[in-house]
LUMDO-252144 format. One line per 8 residues: number of its first residue (from 1); their letters; for each residue x negated, y negated, z of N, C-alpha, C. Coordinates in steps of 0.001 Angstrom, whole numbers, plus 500000, padded with zeros to 6 digits. Atoms other than C-alpha are relative to their C-alpha. Layout:
N
NUM = A = X,Y,Z,X,Y,Z,X,Y,Z | ...
END
This chain:
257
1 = XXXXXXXX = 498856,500837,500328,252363,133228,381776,499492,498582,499739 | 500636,501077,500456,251861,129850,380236,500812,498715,500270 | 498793,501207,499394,254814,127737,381905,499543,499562,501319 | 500803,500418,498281,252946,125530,384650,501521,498529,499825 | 499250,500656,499011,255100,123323,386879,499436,499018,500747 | 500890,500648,498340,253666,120640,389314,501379,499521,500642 | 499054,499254,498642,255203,120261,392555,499668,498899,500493 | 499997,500839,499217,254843,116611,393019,501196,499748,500503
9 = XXXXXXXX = 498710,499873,499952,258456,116818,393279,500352,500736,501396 | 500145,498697,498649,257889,119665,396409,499957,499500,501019 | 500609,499570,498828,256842,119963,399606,498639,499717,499963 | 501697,499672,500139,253058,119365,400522,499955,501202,500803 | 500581,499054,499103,250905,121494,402705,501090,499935,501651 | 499741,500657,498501,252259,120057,406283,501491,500807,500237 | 497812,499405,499758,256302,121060,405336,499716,501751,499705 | 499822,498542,500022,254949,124540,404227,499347,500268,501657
17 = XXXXXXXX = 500320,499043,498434,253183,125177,407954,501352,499679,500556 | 498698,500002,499343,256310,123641,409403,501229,501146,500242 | 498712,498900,500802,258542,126021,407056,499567,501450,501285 | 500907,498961,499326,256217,128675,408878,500265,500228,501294 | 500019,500644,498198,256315,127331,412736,501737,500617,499771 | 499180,500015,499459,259959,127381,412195,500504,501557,499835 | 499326,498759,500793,261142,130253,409972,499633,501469,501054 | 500295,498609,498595,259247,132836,413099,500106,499176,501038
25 = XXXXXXXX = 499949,500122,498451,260236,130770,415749,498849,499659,500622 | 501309,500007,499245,256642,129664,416592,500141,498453,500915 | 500231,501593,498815,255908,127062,419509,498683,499604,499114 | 500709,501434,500336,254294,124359,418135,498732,499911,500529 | 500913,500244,499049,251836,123693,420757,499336,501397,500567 | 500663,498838,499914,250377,127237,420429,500365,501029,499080 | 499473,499574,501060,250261,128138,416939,499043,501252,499886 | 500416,498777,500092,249024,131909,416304,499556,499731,498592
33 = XXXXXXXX = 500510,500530,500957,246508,130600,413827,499200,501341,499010 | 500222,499214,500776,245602,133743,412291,501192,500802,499520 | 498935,499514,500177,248999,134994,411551,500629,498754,498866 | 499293,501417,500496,250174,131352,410301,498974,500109,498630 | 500816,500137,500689,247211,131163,408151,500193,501464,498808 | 499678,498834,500804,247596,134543,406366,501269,499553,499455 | 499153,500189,500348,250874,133518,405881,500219,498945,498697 | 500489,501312,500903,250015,130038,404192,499425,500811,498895
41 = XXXXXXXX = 500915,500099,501458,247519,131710,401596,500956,501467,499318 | 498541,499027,500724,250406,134666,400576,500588,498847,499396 | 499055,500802,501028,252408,131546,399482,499144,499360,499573 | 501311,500437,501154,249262,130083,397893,500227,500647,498830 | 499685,499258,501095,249109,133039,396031,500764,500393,499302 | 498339,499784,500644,252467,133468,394815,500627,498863,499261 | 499985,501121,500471,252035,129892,393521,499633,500038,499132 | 500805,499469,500588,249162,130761,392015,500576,500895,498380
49 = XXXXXXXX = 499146,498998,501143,250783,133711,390107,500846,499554,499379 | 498855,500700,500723,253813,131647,389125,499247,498905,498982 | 500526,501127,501069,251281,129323,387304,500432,498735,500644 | 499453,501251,499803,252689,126631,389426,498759,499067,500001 | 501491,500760,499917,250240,123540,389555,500003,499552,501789 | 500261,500089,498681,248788,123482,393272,499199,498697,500196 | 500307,501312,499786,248016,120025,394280,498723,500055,501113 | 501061,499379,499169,244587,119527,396055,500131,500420,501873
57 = XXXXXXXX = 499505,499962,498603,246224,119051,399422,500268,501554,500601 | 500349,499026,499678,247030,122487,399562,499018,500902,500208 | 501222,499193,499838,243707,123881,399103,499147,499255,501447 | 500491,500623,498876,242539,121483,401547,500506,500206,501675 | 499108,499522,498260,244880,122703,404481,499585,501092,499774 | 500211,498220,500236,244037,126446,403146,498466,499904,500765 | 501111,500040,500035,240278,125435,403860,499641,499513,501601 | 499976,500002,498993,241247,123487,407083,500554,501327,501180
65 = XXXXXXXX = 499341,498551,498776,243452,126769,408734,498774,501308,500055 | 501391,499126,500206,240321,129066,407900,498760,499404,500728 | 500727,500154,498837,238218,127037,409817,500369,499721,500999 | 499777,500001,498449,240071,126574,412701,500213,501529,500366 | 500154,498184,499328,240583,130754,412820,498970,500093,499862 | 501491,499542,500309,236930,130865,412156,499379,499766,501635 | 500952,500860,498977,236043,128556,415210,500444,500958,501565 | 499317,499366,499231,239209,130476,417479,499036,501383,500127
73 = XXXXXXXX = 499790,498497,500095,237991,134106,416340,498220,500013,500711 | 501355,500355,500089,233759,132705,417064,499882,500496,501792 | 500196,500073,498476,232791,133808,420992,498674,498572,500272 | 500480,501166,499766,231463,130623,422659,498239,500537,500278 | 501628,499769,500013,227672,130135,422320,499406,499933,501887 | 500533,500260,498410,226308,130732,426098,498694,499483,500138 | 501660,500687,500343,222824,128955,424839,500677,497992,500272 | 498954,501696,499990,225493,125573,425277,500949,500101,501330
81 = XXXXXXXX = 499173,499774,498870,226640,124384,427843,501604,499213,499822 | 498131,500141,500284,230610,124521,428195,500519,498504,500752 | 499247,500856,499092,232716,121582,429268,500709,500526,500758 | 499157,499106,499182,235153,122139,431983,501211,500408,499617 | 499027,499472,500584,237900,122146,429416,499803,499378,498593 | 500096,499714,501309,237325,123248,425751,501248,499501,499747 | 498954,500673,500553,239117,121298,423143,500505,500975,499126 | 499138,499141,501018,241420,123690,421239,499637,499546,498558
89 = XXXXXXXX = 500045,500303,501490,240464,123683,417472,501277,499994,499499 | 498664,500545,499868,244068,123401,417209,500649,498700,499936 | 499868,501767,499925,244213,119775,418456,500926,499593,498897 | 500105,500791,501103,244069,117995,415579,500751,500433,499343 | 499144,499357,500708,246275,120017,413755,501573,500294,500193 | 498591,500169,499596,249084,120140,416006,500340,498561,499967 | 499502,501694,499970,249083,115984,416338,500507,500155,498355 | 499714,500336,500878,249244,116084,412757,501410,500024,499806
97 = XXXXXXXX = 498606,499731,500021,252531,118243,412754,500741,499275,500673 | 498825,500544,499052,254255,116487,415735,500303,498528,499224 | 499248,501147,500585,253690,112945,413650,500910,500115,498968 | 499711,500077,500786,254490,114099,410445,501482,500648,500373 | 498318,499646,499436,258029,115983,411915,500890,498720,500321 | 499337,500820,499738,258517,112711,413401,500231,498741,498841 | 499525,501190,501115,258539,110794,410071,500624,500512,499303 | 498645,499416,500621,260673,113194,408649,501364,499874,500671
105 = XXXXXXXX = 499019,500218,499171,262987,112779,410895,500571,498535,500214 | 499588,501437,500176,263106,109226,410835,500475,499419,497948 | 499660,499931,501118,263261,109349,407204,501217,500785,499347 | 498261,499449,499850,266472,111597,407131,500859,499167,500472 | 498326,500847,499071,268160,109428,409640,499904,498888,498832 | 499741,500875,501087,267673,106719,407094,500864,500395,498708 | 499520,499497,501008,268572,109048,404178,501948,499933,500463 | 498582,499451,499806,271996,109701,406297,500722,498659,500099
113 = XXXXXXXX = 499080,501055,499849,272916,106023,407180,499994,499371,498524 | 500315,500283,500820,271764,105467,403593,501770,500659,499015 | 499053,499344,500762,274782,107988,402140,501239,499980,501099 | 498918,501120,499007,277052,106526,405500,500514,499144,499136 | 500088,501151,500647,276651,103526,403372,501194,500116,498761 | 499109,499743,501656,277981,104921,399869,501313,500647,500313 | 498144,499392,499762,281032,107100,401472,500766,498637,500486 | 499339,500869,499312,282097,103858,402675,500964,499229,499051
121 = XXXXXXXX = 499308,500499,501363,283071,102869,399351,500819,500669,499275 | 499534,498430,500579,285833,104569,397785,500190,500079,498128 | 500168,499346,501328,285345,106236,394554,501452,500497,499212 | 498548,499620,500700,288388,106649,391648,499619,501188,499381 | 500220,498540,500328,288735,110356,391384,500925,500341,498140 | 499197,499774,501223,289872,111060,387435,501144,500879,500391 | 499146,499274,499919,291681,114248,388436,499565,500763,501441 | 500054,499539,498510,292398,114959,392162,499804,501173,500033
129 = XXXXXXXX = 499940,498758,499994,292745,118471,391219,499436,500964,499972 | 501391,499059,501047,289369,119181,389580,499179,500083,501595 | 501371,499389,499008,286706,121045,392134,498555,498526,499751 | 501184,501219,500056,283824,118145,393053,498894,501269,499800 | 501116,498531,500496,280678,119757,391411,498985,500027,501189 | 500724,499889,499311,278911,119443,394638,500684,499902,501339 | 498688,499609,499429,280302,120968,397730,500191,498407,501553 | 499127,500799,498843,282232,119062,400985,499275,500690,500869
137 = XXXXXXXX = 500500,499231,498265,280783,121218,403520,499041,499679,500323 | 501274,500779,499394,277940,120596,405608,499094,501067,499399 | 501240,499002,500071,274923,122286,403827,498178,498999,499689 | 501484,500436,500289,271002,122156,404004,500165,500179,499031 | 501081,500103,500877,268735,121249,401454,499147,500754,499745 | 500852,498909,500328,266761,124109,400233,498987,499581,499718 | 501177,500735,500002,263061,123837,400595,499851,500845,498957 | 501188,499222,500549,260387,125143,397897,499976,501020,500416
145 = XXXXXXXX = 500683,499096,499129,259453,127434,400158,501460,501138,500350 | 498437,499122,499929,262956,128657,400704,499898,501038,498851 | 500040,499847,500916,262952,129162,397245,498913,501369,499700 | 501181,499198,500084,259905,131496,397301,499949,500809,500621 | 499911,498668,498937,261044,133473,400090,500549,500914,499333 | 498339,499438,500683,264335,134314,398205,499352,500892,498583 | 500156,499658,501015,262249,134826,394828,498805,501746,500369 | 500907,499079,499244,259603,137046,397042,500845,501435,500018
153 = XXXXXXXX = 498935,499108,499413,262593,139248,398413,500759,500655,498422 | 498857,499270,501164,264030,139788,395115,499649,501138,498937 | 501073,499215,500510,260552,141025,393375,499798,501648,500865 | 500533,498449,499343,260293,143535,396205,501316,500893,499895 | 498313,499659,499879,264169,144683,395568,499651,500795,499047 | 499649,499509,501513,263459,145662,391722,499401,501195,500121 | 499975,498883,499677,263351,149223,391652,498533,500386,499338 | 501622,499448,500468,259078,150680,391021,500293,499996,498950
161 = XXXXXXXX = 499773,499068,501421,260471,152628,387980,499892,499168,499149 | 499715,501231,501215,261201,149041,386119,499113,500016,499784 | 501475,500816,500219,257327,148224,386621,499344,500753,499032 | 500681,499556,501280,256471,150735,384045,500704,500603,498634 | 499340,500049,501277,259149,150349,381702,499404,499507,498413 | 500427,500566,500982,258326,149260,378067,501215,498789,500025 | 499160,500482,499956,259954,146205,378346,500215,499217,498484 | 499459,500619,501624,261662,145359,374687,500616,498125,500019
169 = XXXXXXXX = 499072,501556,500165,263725,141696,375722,498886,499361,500421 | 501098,501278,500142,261545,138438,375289,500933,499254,501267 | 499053,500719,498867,262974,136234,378463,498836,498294,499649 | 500876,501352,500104,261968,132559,378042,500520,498993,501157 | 499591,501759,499145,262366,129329,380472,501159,499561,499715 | 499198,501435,500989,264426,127531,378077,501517,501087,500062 | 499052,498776,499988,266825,130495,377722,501004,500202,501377 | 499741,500384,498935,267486,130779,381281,500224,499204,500453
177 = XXXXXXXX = 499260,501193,499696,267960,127359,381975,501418,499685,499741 | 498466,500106,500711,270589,127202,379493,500774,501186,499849 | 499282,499151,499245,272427,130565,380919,500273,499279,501300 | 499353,500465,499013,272214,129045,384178,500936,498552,500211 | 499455,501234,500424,273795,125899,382996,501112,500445,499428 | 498800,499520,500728,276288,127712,381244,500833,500345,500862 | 499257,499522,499026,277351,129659,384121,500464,498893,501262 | 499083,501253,499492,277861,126334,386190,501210,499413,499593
185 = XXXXXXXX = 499035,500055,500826,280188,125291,383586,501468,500717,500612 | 498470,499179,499654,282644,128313,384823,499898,499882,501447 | 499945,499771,498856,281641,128633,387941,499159,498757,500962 | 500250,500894,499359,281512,125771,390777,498198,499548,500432 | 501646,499694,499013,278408,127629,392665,499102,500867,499770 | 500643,498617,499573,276128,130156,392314,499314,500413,500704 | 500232,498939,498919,274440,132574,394539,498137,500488,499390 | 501354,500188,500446,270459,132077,394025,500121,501805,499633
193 = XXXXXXXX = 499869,498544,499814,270537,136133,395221,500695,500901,499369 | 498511,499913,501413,273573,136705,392440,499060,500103,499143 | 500620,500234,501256,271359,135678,389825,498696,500749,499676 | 501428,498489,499982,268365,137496,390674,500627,501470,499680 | 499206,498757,500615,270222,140761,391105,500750,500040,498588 | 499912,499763,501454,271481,140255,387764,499336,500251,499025 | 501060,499865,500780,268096,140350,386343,499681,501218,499564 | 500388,499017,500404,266983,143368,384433,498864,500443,500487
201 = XXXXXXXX = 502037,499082,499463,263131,143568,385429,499351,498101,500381 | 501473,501023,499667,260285,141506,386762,499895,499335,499919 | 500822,501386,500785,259547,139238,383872,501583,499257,500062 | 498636,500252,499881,263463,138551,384120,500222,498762,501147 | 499634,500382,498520,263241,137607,387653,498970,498442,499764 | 501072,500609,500232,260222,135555,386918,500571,498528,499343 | 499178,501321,500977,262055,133234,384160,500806,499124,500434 | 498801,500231,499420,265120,132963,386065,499561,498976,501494
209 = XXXXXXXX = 500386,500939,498649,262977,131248,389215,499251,498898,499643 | 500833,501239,500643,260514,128946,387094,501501,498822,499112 | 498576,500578,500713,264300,127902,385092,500774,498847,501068 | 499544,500510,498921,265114,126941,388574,499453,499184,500507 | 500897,500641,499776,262456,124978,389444,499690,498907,499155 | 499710,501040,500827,262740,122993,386263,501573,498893,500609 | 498681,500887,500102,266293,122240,386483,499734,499087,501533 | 500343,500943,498979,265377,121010,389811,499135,498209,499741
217 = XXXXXXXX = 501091,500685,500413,262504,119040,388657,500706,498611,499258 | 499241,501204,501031,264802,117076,386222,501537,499596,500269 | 498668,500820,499413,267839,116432,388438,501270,500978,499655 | 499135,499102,500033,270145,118976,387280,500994,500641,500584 | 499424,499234,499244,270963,121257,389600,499488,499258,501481 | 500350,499968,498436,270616,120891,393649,500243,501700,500601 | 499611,498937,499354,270281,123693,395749,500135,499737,501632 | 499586,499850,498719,271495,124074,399190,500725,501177,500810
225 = XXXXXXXX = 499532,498815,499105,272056,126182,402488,501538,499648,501072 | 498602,499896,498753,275150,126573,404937,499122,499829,501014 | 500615,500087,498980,272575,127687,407634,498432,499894,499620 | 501884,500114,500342,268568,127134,407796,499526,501557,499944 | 500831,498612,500273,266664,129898,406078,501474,500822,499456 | 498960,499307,500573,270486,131226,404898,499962,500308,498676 | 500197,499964,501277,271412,132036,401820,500100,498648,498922 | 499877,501451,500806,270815,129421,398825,501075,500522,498864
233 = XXXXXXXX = 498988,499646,500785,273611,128448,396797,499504,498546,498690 | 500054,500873,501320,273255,126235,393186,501645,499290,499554 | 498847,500661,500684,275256,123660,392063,499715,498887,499268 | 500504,500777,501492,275274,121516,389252,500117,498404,500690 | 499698,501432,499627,274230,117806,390062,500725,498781,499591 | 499193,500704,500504,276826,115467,389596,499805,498431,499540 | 500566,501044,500217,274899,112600,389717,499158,499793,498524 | 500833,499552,500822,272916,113510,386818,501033,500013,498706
241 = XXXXXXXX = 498860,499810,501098,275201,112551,383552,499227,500365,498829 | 500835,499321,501305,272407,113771,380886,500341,501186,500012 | 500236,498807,500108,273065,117028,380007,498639,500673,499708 | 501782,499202,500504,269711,119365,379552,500522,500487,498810 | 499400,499070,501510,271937,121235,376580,499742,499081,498776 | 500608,500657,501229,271610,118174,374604,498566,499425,499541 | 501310,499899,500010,268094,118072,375080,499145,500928,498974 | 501250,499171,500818,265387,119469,372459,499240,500501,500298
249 = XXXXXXXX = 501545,499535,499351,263094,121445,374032,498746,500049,499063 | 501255,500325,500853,259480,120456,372616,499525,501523,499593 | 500345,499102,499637,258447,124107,373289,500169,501325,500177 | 499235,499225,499341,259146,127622,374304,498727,500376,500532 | 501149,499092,499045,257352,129080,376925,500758,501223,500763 | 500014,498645,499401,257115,132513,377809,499492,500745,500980 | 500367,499784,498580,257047,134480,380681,499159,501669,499535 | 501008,498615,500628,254125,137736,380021,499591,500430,501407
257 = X = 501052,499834,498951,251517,139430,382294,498737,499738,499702
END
């Protein structure tokens, strides 16, 4: 496939172990570093495959979690003599997480007294009547990684038989974007898991998640959860008064094997 993406826009390395720690429930302060780590280079590779562009930071945490299971999995040299308490190759790796959680966290609370700020002001609604294109309820922010679970889950859904279909329909980026843009139009929200299951095959599914990842990329759409790790729902960003429809795409890129 020839549609690359970068992901300065993303998540680094640090929010995908987090995603990880949280999404199984792992304690923090005794991370099951060969389990975590396997885990990390599956969504490497699934990055990878999507053509996304992987920023060096990730390879550099891929390179750090491999040597700390290297050092864990190593029996201690008895030619050395032991201290009375071995430093966990761990360490260093958990401080990292506990600061960087804590500047996310301080950086939200800002984000929230930040949009405190703007509800405070009141806004002239054209037509009281019309649906706000972005919902009232309390929902997360859908990570990357969310995103990849959902697109993961949907690949393993599509029935074997498709995988050796002759597949006749061309599916492009650009195409998909502007379906899923269309279907905002009628409909408030959609249903990340909706849209997949609608897909015919593979390369379908494929289009329909890189489409998503654009519109992201360029302000478009937002996605968001009800509950963490729930289902993701799409909705068209209201903030965002460019349309992508009146946009020229330079390009078409296609989704192959």
């Amino acid at each position: 496939m020839s549609y690359k993406l970068k992901l300065d826009i993303f998540e680094g390395p640090l929010d995908l172990l987090l995603y990880l720690i949280k999404k199984d429930e792992i304690n923090i302060y005794d991370i099951p570093i060969a389990k975590v780590t396997e885990q990390y280079l599956q969504y490497l590779e699934l990055m990878k495959l999507l053509d996304l562009e992987i920023v060096g930071e990730f390879l550099v945490m891929a390179a750090t979690l491999m040597q700390i299971k290297s050092k864990m999995l190593l029996p201690p040299d008895p030619s050395e003599v032991q201290e009375e308490e071995e430093i966990d190759p761990r360490e260093d790796l958990v401080k990292r997480l506990l600061e960087y959680q804590k500047f996310k966290a301080v950086a939200q609370e800002l984000r929230n007294k930040e949009m405190f700020r703007q509800d405070g002001f009141t806004r002239i609604v054209a037509n009281p009547q019309q649906k706000p294109e972005t919902p009232d309820e309390v929902y997360f922010e859908a990570s990357l990684f969310d995103l990849i679970s959902a697109f993961t889950k949907a690949l393993k859904e599509v029935p074997k038989e498709l995988f050796y279909e002759v597949i006749k329909d061309e599916f492009t980026v650009e195409s998909k974007i502007h379906d899923i843009l269309h279907q905002l139009l009628v409909f408030p929200e959609l249903k990340l898991s909706a849209l997949f299951e609608s897909c015919k095959n593979k390369l379908e599914i494929v289009a329909a998640f890189l489409a998503i990842l654009e519109l992201i990329r360029i302000k478009e759409i937002i996605i968001l959860q009800k509950n963490i790790f729930g289902e993701i729902e799409i909705f068209r960003n209201k903030e965002n008064i460019s349309p992508y429809a009146k946009r020229t795409p330079k390009t078409h890129h296609h989704t192959g094997d």
